[in-house]
N, C-alpha and C positions, 0 to 999 in steps of 0.2 A: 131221568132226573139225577142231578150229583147233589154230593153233601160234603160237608167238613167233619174230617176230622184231627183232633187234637189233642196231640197226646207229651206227655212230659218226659224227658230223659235227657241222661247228662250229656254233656257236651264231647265229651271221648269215645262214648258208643256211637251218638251221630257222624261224626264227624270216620269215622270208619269204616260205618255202614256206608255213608255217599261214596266214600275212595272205594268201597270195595263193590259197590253198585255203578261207577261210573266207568270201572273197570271192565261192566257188562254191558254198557251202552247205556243203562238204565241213571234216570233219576232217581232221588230219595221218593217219590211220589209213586213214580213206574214200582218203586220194586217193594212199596211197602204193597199197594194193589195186585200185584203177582203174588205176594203171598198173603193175602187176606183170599185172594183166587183159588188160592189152593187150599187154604183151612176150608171153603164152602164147598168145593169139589172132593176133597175126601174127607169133610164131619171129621176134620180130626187137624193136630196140630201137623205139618209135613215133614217133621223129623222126631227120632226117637229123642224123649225127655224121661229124666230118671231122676231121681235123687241122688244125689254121693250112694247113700244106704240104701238105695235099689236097684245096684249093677245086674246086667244080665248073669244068669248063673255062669258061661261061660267066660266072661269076664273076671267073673270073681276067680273062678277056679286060675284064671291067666297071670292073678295078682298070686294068690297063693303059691303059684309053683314058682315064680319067678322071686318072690322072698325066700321060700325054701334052698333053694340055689345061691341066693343070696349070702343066708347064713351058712350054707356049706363052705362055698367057695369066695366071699366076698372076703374083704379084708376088715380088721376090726383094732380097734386101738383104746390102748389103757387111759388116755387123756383128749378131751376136744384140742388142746393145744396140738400134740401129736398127730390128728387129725390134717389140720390147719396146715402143717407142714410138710402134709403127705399130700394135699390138694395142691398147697401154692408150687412144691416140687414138679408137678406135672405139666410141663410146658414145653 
């Protein structure tokens, strides 16, 4: 026995989800069922979900060292204007 269902969301996440489902062969229908297939065959959602504020530790640690690097060797300027013309210069 089938059912409906019906679910609400914007028209830019649809509409990208089909292009990037039709790029698999699959319809919007095929691949929302592949993955409701998979949340019931592993009890769980099939990708890792975090919050912003709950990176894996290794992550974190990958943000921190790459800002420390940052503020060693990055460049830094007295004015956002000054900024502005060190970005738009880079072409």
């Amino acid at each position: 026995m089938t059912t409906t269902l019906q679910i609400r969301i914007d028209a830019k996440t649809k509409n990208a989800a089909q292009k990037t489902f039709r790029s698999m062969g699959l319809d919007m229908s095929s691949g929302v069922k592949l993955y409701l297939t998979q949340v019931m065959h592993t009890k769980s959602i099939p990708f890792p979900v975090w919050s912003f504020d709950y990176l894996p530790r290794e992550k974190k640690l990958q943000i921190v060292k790459e800002a420390k690097k940052a503020l060693k060797y990055g460049k830094s300027y007295a004015t956002i204007e000054e900024a502005h013309r060190d970005i738009l210069s880079e072409k």
